[in-house]
C-alpha positions as CSV (number, residue, x, y, z in Angstrom):
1,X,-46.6,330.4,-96.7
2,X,-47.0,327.5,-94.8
3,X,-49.7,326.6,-92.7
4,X,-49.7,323.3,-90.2
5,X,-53.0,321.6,-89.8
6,X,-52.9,319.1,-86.4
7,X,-55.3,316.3,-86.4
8,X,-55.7,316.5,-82.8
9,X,-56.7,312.8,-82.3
10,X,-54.3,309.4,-83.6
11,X,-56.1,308.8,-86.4
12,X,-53.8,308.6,-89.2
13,X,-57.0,307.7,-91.7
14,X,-58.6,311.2,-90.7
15,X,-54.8,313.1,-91.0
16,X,-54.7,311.4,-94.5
17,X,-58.0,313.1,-95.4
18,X,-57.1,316.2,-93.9
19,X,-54.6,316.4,-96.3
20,X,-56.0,314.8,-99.6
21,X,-58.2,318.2,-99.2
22,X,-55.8,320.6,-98.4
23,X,-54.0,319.4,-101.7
24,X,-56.9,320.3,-103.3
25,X,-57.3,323.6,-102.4
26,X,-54.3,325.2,-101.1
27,X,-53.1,328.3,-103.5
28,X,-50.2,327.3,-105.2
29,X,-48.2,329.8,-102.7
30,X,-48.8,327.8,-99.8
31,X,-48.1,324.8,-98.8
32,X,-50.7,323.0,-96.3
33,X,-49.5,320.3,-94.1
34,X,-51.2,317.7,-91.8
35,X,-50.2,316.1,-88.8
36,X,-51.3,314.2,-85.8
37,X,-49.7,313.1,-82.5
38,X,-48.2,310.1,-81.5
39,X,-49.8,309.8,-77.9
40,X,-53.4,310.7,-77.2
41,X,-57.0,308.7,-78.0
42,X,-57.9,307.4,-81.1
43,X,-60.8,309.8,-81.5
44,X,-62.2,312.5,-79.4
45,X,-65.7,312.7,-78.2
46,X,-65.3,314.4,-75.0
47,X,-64.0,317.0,-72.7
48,X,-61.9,314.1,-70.7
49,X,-61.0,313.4,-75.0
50,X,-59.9,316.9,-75.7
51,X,-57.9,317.1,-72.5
52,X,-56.2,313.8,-73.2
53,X,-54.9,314.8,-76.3
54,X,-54.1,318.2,-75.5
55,X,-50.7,317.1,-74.5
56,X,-49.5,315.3,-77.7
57,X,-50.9,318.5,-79.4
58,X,-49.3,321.1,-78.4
59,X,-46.0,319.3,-78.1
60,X,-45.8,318.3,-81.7
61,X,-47.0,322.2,-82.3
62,X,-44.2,323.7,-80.1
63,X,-41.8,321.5,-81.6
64,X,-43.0,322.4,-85.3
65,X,-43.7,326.5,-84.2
66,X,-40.7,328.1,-86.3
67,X,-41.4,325.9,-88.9
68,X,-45.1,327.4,-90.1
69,X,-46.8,330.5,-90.5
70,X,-50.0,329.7,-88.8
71,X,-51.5,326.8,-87.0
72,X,-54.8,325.2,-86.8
73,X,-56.7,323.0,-84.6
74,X,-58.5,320.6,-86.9
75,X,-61.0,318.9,-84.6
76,X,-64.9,319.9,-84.8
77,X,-64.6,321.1,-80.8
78,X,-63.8,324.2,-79.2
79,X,-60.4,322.4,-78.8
80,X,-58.1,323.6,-75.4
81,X,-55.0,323.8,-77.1
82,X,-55.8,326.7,-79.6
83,X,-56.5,329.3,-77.2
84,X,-53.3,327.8,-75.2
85,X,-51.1,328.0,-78.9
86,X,-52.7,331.8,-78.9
87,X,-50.8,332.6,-75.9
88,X,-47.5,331.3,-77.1
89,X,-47.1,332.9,-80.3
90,X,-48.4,335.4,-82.3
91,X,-48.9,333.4,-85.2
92,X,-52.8,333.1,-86.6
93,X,-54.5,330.0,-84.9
94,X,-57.7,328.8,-85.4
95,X,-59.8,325.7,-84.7
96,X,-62.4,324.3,-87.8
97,X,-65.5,324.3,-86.5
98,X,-64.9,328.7,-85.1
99,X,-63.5,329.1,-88.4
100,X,-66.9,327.2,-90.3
101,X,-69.1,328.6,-88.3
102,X,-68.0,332.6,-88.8
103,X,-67.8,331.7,-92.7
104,X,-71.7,330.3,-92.5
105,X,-72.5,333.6,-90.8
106,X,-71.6,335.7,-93.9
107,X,-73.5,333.1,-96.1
108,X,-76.8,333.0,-94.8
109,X,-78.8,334.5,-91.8
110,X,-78.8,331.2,-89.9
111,X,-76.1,327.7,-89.9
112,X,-77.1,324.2,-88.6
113,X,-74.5,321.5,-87.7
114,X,-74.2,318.1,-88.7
115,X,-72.4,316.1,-86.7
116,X,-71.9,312.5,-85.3
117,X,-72.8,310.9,-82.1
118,X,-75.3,312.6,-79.4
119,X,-72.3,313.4,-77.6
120,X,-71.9,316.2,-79.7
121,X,-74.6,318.2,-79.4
122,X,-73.9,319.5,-75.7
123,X,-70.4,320.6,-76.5
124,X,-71.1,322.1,-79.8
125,X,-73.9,323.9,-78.0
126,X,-71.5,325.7,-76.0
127,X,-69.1,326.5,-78.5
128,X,-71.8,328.2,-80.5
129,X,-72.1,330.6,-77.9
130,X,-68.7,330.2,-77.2
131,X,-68.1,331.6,-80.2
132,X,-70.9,334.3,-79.8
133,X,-73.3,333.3,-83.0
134,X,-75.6,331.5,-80.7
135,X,-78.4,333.2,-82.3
136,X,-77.5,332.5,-86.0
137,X,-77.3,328.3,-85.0
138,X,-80.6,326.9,-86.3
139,X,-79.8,323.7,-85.0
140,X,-77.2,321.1,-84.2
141,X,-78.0,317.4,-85.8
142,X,-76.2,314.2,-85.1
143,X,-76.2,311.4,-87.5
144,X,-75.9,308.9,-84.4
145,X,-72.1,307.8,-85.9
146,X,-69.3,307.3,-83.5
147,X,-66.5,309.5,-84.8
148,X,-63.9,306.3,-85.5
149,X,-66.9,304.7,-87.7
150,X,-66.2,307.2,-90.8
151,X,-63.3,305.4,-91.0
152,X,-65.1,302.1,-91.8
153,X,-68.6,302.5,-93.0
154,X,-69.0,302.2,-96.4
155,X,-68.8,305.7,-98.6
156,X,-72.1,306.0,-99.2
157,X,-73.6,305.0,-96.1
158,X,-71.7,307.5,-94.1
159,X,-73.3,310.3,-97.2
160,X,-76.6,309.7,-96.7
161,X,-76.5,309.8,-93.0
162,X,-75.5,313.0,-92.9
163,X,-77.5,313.8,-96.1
164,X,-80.4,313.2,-93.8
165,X,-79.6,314.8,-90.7
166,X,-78.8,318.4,-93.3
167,X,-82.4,317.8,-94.9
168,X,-83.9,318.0,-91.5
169,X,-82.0,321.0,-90.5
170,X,-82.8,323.0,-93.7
171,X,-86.6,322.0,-93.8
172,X,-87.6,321.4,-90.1
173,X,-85.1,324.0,-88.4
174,X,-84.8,326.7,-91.2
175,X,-81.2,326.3,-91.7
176,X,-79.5,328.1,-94.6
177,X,-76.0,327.3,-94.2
178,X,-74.5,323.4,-92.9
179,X,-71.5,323.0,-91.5
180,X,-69.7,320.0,-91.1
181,X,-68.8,319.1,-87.9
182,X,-66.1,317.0,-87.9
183,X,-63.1,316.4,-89.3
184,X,-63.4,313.2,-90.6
185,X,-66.6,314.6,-92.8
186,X,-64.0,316.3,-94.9
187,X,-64.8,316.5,-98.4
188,X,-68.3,315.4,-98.8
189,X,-69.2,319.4,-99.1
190,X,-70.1,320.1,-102.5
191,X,-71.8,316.7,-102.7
192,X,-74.2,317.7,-100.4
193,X,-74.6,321.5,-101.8
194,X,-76.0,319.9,-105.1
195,X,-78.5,318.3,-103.0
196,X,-79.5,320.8,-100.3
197,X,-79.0,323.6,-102.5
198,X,-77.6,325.5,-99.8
199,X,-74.0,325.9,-98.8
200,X,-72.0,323.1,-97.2
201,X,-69.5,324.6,-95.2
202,X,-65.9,322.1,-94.3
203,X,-64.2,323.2,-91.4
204,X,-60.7,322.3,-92.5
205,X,-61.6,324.5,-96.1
206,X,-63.1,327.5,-94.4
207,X,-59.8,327.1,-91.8
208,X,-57.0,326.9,-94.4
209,X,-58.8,330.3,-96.7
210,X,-58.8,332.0,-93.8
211,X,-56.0,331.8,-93.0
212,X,-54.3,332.0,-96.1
213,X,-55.8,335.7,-96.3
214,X,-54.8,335.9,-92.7
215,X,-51.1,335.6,-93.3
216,X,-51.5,337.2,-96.7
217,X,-52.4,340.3,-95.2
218,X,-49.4,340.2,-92.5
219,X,-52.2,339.8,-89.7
220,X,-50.9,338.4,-85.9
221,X,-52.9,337.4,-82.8
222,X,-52.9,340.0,-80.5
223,X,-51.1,340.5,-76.8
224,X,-53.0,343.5,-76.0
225,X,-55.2,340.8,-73.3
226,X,-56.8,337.8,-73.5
227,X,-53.3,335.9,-76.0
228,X,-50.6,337.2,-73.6
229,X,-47.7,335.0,-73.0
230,X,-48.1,332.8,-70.2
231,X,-45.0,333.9,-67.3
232,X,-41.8,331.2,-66.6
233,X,-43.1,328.8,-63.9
234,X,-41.6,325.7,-62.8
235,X,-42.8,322.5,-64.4
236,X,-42.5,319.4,-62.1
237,X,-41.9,316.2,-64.1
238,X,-42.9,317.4,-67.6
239,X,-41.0,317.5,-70.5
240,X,-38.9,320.0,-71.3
241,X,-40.7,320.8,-74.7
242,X,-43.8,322.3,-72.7
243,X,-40.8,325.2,-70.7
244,X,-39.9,325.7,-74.3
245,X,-42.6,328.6,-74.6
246,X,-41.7,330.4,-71.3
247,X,-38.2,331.3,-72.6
248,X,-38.0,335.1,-74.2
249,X,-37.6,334.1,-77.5
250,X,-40.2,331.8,-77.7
C-alpha cells in the first residue's frame, strides 16, 4: 500500500522529519511518503494559516490522488482540507492530531496535549470537541514555542520544554495519555514515555497504523452523507487542478 503524508505548511525541515519517522515504522508492505506544498506559509498557527495553505494542499493531493491508497493531513489542527479530500474520494483520510487523540482514548481514561505557542490552545480546544472526546481531554499545555522554532532550538532544549509542559498535565491535570501536538514534535515519543511513564502518543505514528489497518482491511470513507462528492460548478479564475474533482471519474 501506499499512503501520502502532506506536510501542510512549507517547511521542508518538518517534511524531512515526517519522513525520517515513517521510515521507521512503516510495515515493510507499505511504503509511506511525505510531502509539502510549494505555495502557502512557512508554518501554521492560525485559522487565516490553515486557510492559506489549504490551497497548495489540496492541489498537490488531487494531483498525487491515483497515486496512493490513503491520505493524511499531518498538521496538529483540525485542518480544512481533510474533510474537503473526504468529499473527493473515497480513499481513508485522516488528520494527526483526530487520529492521536482517538488512539489516547483506548489507552487511558483521560489524554492531555502538549503543544507550542498559546495560540494553540483555543483551536485545539475546539477540535477536541470537534472530534467529540471533549470529556476524555484533561488538559491542553503549550510550551510557549513558536512552531518554526523546533526547527532551530537546540535538541534538548526543545525536549525539556515539552518534558515540562507533559509533567504538569500528568500531575496537576490527571492526564494519562500525551499527545503530541504538532508535527514538528515528531519523534521525541518514547523519550518522553520513559520519563512520564505514561504513553506518548505521535500524531504522524498513530496516523500511518491506522491507516495501514485501514487499507489492510479494504475500508473506504463513506458517501452515504456528510463525504458526498461535491456537484460540477464553475470555477472563475482558478486552476484547472481544483475542476479536476468534479469530473465523474474523479
Amino acid at each position: 500500500m501506499r499512503i501520502l503524508f502532506i506536510n501542510p505548511n512549507t517547511s521542508e525541515a518538518f517534511t524531512q522529519r515526517i519522513q525520517g519517522i515513517l521510515d521507521q515504522f512503516a510495515l515493510p508492505g507499505t511504503e509511506a511518503v511525505a510531502k509539502n506544498p510549494a505555495a502557502g506559509p512557512r508554518s501554521i498557527e492560525s485559522i487565516y494559516d490553515e486557510l492559506l495553505s489549504s490551497q497548495g494542499t489540496l492541489e498537490l493531493a488531487i494531483n498525487e490522488m491515483d497515486q496512493f491508497d490513503a491520505f493524511v493531513i499531518a498538521c496538529y489542527s483540525d485542518h480544512p482540507t481533510v474533510y474537503a479530500l473526504r468529499e473527493i474520494t473515497n480513499k481513508p483520510v485522516l488528520g494527526i492530531a483526530e487520529a492521536s487523540m482517538y488512539v489516547a482514548c483506548m489507552l487511558g481514561h483521560r489524554f492531555s496535549v502538549v503543544t507550542t505557542n498559546m495560540e494553540w490552545e483555543p483551536l485545539l480546544w475546539d477540535a477536541v470537541n470537534h472530534y467529540g472526546v471533549g470529556e476524555r481531554c484533561a488538559s491542553i499545555r503549550t510550551t510557549g514555542m513558536p512552531v518554526l522554532a523546533l526547527e532551530k532550538a537546540s535538541p534538548e532544549e526543545t525536549y525539556q520544554m515539552i518534558l515540562k509542559a507533559a509533567k504538569q498535565a500528568v500531575e496537576l491535570d490527571g492526564a494519562e495519555v500525551i499527545c503530541l501536538g504538532c508535527a514538528g514534535m515528531t519523534g521525541l515519543d518514547k523519550s518522553l514515555e520513559k520519563e512520564l511513564q505514561v504513553p506518548v502518543i505521535d500524531g504522524v505514528v498513530s496516523a500511518l497504523k491506522l491507516l495501514e489497518g485501514m487499507v489492510g482491511y479494504g475500508l473506504f470513507t463513506s458517501k452515504h452523507k456528510a463525504y458526498r462528492k461535491p456537484g460540477h460548478k464553475e470555477l472563475v479564475n482558478m486552476p484547472e487542478v481544483f475542476s479536476r474533482p468534479y469530473q465523474p471519474d474523479a
